[in-house]
Biopython code that builds the backbone (N, CA, C, O; Angstrom):
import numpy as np
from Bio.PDB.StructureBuilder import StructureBuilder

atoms = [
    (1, "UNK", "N", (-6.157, 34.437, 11.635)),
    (1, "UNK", "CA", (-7.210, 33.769, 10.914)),
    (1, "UNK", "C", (-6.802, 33.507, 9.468)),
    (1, "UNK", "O", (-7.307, 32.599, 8.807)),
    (2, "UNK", "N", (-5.928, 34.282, 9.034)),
    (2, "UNK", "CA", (-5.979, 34.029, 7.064)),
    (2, "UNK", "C", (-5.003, 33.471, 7.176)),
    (2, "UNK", "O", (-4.418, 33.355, 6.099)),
    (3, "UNK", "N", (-3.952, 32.559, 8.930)),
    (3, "UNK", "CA", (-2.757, 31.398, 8.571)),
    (3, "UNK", "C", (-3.900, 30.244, 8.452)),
    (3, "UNK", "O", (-3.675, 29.222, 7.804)),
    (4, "UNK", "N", (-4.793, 30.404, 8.930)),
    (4, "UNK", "CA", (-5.682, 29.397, 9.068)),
    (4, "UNK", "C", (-6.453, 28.730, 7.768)),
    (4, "UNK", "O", (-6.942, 27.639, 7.473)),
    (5, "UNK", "N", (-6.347, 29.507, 7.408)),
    (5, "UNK", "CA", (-7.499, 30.052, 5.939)),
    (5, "UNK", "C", (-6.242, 29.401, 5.101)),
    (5, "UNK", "O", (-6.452, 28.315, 4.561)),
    (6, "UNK", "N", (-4.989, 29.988, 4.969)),
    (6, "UNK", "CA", (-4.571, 29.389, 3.895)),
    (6, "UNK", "C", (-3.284, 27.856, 4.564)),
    (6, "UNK", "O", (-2.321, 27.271, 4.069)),
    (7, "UNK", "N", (-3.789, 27.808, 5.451)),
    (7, "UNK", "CA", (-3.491, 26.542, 5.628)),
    (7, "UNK", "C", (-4.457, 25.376, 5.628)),
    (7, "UNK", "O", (-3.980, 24.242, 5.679)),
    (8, "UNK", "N", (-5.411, 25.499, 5.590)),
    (8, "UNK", "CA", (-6.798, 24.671, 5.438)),
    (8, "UNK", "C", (-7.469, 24.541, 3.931)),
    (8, "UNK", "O", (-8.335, 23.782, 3.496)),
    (9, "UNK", "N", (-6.759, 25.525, 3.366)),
    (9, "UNK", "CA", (-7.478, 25.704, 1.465)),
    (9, "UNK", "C", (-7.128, 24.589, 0.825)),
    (9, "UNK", "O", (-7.984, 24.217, 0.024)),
    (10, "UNK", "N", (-6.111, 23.879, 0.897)),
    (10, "UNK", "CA", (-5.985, 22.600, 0.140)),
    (10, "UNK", "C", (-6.581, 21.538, 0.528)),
    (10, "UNK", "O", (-6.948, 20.650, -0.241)),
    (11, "UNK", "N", (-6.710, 21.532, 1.583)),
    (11, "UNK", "CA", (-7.794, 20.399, 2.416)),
    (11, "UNK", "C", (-8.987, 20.565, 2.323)),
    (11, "UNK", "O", (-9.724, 19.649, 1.958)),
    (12, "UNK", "N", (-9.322, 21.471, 2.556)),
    (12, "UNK", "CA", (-10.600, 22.057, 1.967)),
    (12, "UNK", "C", (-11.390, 21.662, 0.802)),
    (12, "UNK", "O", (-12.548, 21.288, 0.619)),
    (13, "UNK", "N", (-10.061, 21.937, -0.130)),
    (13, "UNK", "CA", (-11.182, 21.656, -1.254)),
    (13, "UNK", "C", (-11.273, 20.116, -1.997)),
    (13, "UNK", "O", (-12.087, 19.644, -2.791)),
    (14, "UNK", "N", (-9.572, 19.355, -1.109)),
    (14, "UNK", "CA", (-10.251, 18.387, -1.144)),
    (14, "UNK", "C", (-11.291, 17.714, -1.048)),
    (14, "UNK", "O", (-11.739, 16.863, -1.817)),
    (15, "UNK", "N", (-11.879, 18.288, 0.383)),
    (15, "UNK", "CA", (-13.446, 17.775, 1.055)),
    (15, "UNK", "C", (-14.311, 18.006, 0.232)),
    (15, "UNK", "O", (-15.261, 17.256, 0.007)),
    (16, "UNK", "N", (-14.013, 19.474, -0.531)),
    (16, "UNK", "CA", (-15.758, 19.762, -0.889)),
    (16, "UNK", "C", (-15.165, 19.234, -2.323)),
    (16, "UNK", "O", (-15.995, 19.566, -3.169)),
    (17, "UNK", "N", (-14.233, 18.650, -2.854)),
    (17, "UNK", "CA", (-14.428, 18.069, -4.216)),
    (17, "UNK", "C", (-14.881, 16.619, -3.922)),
    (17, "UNK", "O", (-15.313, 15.991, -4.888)),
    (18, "UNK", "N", (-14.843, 16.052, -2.812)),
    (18, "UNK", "CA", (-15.298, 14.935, -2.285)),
    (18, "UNK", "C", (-16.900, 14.372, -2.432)),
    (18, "UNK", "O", (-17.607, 13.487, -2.913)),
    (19, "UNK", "N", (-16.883, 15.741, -1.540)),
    (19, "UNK", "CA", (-18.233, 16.063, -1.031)),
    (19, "UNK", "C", (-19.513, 16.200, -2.232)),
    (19, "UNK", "O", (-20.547, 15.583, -1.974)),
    (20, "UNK", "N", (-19.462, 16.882, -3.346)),
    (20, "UNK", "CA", (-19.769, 17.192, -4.986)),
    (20, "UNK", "C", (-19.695, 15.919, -5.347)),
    (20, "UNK", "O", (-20.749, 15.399, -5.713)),
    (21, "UNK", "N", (-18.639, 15.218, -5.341)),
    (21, "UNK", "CA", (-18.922, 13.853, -5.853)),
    (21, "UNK", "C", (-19.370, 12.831, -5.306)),
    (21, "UNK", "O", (-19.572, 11.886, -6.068)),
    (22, "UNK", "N", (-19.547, 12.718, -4.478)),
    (22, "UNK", "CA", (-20.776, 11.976, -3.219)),
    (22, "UNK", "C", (-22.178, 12.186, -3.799)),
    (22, "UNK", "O", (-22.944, 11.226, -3.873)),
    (23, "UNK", "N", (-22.466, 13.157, -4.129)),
    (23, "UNK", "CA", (-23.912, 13.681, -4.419)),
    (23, "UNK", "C", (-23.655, 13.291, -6.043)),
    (23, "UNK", "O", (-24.562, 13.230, -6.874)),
    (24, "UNK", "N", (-22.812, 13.143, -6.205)),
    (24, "UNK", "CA", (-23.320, 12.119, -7.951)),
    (24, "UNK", "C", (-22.832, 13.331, -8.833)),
    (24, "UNK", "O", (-23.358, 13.398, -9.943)),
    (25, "UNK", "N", (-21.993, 14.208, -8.540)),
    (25, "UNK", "CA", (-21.650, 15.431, -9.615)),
    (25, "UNK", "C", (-20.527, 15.343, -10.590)),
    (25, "UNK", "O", (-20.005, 14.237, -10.724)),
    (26, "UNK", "N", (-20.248, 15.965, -11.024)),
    (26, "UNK", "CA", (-18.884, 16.250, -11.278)),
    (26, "UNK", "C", (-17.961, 17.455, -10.551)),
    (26, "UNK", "O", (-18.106, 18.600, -10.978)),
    (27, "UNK", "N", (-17.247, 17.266, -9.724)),
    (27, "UNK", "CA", (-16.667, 18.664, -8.887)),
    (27, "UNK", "C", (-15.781, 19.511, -9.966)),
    (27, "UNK", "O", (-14.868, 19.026, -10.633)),
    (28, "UNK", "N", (-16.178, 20.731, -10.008)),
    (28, "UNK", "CA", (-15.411, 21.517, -10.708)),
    (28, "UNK", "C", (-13.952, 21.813, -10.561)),
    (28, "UNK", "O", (-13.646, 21.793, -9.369)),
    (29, "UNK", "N", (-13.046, 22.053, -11.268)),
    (29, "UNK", "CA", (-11.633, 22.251, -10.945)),
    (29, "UNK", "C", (-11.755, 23.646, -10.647)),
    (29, "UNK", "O", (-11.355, 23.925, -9.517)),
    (30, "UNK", "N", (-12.064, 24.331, -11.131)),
    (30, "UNK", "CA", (-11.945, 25.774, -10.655)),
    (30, "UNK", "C", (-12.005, 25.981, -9.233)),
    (30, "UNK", "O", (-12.155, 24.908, -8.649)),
    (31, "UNK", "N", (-11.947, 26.909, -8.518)),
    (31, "UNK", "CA", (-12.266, 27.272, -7.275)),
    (31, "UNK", "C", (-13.318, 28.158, -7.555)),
    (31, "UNK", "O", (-12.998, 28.963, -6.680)),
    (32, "UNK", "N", (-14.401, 28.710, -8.107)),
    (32, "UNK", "CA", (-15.058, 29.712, -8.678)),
    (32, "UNK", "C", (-16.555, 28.300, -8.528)),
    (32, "UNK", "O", (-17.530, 28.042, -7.821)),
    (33, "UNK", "N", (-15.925, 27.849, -9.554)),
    (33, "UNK", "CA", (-17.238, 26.429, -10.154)),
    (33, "UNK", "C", (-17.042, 25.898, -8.632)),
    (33, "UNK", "O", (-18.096, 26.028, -8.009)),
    (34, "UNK", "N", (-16.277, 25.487, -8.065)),
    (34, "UNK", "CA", (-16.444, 24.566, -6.711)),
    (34, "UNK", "C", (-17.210, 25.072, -5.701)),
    (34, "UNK", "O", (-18.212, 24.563, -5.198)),
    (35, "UNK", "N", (-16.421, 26.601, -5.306)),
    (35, "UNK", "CA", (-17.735, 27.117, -4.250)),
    (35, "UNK", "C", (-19.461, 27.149, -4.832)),
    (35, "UNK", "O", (-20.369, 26.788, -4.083)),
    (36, "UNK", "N", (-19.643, 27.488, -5.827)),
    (36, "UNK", "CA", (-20.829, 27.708, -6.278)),
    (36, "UNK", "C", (-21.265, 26.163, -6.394)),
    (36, "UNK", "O", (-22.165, 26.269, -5.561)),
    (37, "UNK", "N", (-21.323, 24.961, -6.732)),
    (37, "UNK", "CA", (-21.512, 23.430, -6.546)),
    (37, "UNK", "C", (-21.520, 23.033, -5.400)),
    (37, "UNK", "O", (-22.339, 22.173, -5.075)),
    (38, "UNK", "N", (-20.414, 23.666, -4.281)),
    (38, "UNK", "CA", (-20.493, 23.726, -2.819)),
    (38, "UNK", "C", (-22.001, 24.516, -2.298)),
    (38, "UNK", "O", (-22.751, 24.033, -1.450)),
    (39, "UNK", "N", (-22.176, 25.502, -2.840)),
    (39, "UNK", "CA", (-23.289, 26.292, -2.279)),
    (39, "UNK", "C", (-24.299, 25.802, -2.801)),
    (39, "UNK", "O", (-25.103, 25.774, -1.869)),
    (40, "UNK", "N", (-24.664, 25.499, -3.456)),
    (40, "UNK", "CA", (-25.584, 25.000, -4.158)),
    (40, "UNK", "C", (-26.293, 23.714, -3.180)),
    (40, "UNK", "O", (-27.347, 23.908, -2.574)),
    (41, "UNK", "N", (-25.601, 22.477, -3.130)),
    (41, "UNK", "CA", (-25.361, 21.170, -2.672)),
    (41, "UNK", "C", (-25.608, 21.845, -1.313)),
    (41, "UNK", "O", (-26.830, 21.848, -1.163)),
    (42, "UNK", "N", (-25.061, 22.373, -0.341)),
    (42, "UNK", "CA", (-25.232, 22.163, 1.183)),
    (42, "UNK", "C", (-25.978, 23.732, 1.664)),
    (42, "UNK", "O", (-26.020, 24.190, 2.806)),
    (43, "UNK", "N", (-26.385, 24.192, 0.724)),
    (43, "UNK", "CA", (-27.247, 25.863, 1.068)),
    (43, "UNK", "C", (-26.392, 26.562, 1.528)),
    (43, "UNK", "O", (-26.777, 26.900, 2.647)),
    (44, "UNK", "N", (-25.226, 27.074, 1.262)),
    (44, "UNK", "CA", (-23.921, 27.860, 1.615)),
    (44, "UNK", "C", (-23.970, 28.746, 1.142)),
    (44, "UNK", "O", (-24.840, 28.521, 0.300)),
    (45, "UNK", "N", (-23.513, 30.219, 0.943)),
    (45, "UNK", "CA", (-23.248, 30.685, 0.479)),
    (45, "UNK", "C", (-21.819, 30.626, 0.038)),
    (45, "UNK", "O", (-20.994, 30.483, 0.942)),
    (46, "UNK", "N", (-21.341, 30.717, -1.300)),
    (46, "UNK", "CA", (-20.342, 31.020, -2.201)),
    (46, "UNK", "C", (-19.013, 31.683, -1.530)),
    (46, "UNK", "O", (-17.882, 31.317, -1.212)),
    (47, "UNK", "N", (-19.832, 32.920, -1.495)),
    (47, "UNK", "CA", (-18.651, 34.017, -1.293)),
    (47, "UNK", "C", (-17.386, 34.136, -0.304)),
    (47, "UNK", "O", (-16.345, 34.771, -0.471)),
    (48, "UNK", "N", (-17.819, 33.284, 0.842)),
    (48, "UNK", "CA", (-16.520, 32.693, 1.867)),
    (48, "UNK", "C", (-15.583, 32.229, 1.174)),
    (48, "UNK", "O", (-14.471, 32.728, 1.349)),
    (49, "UNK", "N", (-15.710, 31.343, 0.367)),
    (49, "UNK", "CA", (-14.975, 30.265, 0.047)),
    (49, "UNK", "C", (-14.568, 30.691, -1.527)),
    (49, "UNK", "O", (-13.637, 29.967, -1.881)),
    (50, "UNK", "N", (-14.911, 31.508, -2.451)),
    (50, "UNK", "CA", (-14.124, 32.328, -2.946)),
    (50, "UNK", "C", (-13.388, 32.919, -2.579)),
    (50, "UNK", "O", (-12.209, 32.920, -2.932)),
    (51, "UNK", "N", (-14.006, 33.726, -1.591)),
    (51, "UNK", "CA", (-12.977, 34.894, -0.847)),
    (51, "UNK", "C", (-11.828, 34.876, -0.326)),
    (51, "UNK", "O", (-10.857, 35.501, -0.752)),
    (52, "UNK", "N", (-11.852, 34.145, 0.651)),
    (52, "UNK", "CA", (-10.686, 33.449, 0.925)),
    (52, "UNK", "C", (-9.567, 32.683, 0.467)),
    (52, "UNK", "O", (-8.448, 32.637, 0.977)),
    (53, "UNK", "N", (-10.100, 31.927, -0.818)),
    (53, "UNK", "CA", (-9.210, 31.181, -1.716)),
    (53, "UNK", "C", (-8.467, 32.197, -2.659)),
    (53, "UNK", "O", (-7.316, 32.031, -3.065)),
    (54, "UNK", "N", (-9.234, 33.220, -2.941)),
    (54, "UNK", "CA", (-8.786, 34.287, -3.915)),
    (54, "UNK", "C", (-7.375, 34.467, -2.784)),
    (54, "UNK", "O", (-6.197, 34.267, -3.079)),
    (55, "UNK", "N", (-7.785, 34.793, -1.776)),
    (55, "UNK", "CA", (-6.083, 35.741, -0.866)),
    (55, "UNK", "C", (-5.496, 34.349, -0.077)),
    (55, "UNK", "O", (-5.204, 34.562, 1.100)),
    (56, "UNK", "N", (-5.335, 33.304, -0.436)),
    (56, "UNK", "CA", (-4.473, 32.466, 0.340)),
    (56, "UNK", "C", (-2.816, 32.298, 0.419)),
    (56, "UNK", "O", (-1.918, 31.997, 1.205)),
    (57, "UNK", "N", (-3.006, 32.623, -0.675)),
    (57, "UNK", "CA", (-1.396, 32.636, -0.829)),
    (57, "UNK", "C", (-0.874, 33.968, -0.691)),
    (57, "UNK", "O", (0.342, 34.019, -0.877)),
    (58, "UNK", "N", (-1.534, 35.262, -0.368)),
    (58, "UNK", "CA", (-0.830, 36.448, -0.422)),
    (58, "UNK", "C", (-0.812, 36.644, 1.601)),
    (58, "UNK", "O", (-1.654, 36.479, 2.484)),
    (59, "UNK", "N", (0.240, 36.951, 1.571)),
    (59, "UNK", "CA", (0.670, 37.023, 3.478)),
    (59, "UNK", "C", (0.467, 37.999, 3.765)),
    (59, "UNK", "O", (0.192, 37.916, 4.962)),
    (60, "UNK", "N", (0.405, 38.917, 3.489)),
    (60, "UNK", "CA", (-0.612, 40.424, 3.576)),
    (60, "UNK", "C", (-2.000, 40.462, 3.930)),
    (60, "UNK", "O", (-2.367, 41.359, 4.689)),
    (61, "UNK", "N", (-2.855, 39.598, 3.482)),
    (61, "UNK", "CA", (-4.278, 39.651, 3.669)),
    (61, "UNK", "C", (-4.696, 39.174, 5.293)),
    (61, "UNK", "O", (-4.561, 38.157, 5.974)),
    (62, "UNK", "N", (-5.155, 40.254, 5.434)),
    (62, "UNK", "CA", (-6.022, 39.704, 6.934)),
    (62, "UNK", "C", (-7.099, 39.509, 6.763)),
    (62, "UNK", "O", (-7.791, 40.267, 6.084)),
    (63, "UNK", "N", (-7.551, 38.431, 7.333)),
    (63, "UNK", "CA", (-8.734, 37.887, 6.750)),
    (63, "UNK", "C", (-9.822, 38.363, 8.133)),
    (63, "UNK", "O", (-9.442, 38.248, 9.298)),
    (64, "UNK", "N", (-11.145, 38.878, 7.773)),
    (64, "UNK", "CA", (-12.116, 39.618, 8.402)),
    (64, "UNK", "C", (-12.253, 38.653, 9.409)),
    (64, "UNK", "O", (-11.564, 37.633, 9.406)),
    (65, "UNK", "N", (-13.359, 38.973, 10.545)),
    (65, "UNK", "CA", (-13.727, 37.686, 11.153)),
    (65, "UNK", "C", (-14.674, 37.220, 10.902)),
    (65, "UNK", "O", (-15.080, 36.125, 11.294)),
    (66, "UNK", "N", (-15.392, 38.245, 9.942)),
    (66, "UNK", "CA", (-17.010, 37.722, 9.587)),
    (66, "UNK", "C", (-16.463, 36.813, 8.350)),
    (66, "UNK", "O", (-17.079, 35.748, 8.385)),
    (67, "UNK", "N", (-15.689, 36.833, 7.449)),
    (67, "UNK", "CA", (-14.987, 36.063, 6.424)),
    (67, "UNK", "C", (-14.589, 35.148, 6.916)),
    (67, "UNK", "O", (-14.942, 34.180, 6.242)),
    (68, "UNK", "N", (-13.973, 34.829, 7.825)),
    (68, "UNK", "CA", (-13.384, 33.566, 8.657)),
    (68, "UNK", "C", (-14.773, 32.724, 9.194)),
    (68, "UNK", "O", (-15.137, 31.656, 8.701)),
    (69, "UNK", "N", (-15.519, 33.483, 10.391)),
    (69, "UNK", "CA", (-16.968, 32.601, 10.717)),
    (69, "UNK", "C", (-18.142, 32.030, 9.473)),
    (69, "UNK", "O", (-19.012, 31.163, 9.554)),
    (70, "UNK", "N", (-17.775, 32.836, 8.446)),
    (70, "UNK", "CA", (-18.356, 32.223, 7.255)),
    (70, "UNK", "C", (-18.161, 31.121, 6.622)),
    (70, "UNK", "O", (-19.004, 30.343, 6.176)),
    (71, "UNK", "N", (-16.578, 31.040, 6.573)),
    (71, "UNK", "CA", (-15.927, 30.061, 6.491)),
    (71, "UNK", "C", (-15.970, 28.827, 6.823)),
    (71, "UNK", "O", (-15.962, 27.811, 6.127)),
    (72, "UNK", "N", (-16.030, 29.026, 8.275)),
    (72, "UNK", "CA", (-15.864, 27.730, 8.785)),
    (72, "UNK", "C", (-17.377, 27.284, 8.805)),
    (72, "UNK", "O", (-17.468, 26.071, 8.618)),
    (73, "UNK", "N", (-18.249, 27.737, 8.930)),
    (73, "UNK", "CA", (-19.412, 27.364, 8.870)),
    (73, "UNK", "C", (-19.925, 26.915, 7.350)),
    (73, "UNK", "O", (-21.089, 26.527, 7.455)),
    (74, "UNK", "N", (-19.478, 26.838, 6.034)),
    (74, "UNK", "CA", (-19.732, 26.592, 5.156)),
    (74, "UNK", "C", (-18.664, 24.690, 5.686)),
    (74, "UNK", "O", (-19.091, 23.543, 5.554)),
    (75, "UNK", "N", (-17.440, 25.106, 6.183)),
    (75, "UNK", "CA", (-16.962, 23.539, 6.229)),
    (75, "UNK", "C", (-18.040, 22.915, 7.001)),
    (75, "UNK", "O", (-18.520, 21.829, 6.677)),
    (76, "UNK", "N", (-18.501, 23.725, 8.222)),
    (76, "UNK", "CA", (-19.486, 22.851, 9.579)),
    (76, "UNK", "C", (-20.868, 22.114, 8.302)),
    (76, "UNK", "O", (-21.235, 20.953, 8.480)),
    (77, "UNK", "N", (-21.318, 22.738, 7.424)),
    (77, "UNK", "CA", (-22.733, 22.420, 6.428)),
    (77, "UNK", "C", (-21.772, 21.292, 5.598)),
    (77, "UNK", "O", (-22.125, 20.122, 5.452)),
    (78, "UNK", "N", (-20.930, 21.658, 5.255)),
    (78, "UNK", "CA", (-20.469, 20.372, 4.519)),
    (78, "UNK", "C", (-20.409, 18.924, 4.954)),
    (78, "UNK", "O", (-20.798, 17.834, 4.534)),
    (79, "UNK", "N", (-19.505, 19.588, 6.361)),
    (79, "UNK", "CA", (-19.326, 18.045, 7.210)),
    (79, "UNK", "C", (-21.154, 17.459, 8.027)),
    (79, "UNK", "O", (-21.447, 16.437, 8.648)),
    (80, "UNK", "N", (-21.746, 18.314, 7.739)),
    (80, "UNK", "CA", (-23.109, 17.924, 7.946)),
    (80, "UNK", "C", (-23.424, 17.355, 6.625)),
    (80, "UNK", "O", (-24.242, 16.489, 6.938)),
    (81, "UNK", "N", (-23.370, 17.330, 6.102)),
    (81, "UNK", "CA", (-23.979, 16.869, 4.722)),
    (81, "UNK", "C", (-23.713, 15.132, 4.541)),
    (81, "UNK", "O", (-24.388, 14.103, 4.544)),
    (82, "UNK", "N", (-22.067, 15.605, 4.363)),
    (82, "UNK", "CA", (-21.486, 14.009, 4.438)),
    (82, "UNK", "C", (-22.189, 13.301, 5.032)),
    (82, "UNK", "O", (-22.866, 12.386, 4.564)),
    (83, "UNK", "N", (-22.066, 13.839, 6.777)),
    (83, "UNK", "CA", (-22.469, 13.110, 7.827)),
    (83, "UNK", "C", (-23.788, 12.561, 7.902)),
    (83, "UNK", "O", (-24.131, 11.696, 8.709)),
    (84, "UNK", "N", (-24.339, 12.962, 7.246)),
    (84, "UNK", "CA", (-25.879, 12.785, 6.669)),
    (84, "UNK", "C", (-26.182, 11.991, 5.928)),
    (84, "UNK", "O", (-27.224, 11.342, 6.017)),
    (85, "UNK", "N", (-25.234, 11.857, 4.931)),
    (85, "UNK", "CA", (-25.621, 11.571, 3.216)),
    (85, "UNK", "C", (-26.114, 10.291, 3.356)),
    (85, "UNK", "O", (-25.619, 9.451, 4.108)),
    (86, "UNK", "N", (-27.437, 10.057, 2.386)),
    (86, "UNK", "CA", (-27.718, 8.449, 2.415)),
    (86, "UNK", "C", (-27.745, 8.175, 0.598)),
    (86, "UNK", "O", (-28.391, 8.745, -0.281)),
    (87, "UNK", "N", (-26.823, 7.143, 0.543)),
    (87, "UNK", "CA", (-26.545, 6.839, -0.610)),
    (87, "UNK", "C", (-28.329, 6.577, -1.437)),
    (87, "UNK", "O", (-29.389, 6.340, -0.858)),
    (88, "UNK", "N", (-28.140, 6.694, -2.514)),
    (88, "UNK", "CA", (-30.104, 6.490, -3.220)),
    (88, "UNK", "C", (-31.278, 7.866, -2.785)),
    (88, "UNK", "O", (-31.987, 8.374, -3.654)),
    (89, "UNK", "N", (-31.307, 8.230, -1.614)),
    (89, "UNK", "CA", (-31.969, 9.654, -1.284)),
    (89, "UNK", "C", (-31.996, 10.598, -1.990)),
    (89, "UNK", "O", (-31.012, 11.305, -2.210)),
    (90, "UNK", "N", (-33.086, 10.768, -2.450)),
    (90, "UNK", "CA", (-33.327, 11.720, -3.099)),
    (90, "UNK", "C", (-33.725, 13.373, -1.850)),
    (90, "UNK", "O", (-33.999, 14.467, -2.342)),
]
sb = StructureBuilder()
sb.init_structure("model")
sb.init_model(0)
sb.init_chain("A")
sb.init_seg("    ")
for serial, (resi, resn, name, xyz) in enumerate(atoms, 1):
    if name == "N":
        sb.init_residue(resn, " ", resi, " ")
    sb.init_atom(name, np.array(xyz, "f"), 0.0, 1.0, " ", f" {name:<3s}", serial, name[0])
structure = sb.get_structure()
């Protein structure tokens, strides 16, 4: 799960810097400011997507499975969001 995790983190945050700016924001550069603009925007919680970004690059970290299903379910709310989005909607 954490080859997964840190093979998906750059793509990732492509999306959700995407995603932040779809909704008219400014996406944060940080990874800190992004999850929290991510959570915010699609009712996510944060802490996946810190969490994981914090240990991506270290090959040691095994990543939980409740950390991983968190995960991906913060991408599943995102790609709902997009999939949703109507430009002018408030």
């Amino acid at each position: 799960m954490a080859a997964v995790v840190a093979s998906s983190a750059g793509s990732l945050r492509v999306l959700l810097r995407a995603t932040v700016a779809l909704a008219g924001q400014e996406p944060p550069r940080d990874d800190a400011g992004l999850a929290a603009a991510v959570s915010a925007l699609v009712r996510a919680p944060a802490e996946p997507l810190t969490t994981a970004w914090a240990h991506r690059r270290d090959p040691a970290w095994s990543c939980p499975a409740a950390t991983f299903e968190s995960y991906l379910a913060v991408v599943q709310q995102a790609t709902r969001f997009v999939d949703t989005f109507t430009p002018g909607a408030s």
